[in-house]
matplotlib code that plots the C-alpha trace (Angstrom):
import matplotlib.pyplot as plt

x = [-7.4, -10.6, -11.9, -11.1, -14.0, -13.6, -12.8, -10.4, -8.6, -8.9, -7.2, -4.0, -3.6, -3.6, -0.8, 0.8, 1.3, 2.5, 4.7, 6.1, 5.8, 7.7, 10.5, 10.8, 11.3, 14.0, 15.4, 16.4, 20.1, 17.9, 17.1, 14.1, 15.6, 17.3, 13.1, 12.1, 15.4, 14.7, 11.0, 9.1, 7.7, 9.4, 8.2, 6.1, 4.7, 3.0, 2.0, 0.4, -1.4, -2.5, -3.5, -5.5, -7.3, -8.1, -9.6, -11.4, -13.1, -13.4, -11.5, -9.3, -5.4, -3.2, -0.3, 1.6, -0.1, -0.2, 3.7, 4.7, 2.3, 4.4, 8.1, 6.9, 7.8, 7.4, 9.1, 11.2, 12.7, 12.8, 15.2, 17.3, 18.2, 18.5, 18.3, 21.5, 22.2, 21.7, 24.7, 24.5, 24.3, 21.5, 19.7, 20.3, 18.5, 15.7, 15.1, 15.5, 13.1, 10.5, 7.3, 3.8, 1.4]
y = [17.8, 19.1, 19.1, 16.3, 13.5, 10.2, 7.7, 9.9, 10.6, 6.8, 6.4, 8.7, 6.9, 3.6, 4.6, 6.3, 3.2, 1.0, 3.3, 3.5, -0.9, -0.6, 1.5, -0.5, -3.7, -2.4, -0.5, -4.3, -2.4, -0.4, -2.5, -2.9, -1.9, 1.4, 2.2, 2.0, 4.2, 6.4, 6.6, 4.9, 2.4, -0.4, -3.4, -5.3, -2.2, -1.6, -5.4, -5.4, -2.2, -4.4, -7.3, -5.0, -2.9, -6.4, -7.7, -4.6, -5.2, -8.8, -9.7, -12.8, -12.5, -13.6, -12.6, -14.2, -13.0, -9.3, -9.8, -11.5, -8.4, -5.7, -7.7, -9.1, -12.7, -14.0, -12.7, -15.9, -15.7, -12.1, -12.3, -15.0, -12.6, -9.2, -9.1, -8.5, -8.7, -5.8, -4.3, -2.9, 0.9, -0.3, -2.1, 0.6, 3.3, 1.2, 0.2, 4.1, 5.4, 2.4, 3.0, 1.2, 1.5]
z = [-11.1, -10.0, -13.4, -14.6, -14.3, -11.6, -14.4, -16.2, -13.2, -12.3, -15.7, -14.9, -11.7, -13.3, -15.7, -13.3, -11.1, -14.3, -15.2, -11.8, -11.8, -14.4, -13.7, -10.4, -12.3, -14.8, -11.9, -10.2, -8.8, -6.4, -3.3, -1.4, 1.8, -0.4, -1.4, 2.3, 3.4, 1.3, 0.4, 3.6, 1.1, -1.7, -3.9, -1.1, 0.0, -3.6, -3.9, -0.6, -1.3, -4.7, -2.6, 0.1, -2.3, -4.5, -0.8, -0.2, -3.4, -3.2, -6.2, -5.4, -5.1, -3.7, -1.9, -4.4, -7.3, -5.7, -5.5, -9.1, -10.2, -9.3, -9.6, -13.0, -11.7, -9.2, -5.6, -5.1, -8.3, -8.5, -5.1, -6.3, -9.1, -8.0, -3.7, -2.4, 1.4, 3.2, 4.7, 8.1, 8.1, 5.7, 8.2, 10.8, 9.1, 7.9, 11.9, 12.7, 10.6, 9.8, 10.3, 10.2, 6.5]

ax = plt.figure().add_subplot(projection="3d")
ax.plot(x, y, z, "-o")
ax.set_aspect("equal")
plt.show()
């Protein structure tokens, strides 16, 4: 990607992450705590990335907004449709391996 100038690549990245917002909200079987077991990261991870980079840069957002960006409505409904309880091997893991980003 070195030749490829800053706002291109600023470009890519964007789609990339609405691709990968997107896939994550038709994906609504795979479970937040699943993303974290697996990935280190899930849903709330990516909108509070949104919401620190949108503070860094002193656009206003909410943590709200950040969320019902990336779920595509907002988190309380979103989790009313699609969260399922956690089961307890679930939990297990995502306390063994969790880690601070």
């Amino acid at each position: 990607m070195n030749k490829i100038d800053e706002r291109t690549r600023t470009e890519l990245e964007a789609a990339v992450f609405r691709r990968l917002v997107e896939h994550l909200r038709n994906r609504t079987d795979v479970q937040n705590i699943d993303l974290m077991n697996l990935a280190g990261f899930c849903r709330n991870c990516l909108s509070n990335w949104m919401k620190d980079a949108a503070d860094e840069r002193s656009v206003p957002m909410t943590k709200d907004e950040s969320r019902e960006a990336v779920y595509g409505m907002p988190y309380e409904e979103w989790k009313q449709r699609h969260q399922k309880e956690a089961g307890g091997e679930a939990k297990a893991v995502l306390e063994k391996t969790r880690t601070p980003h």
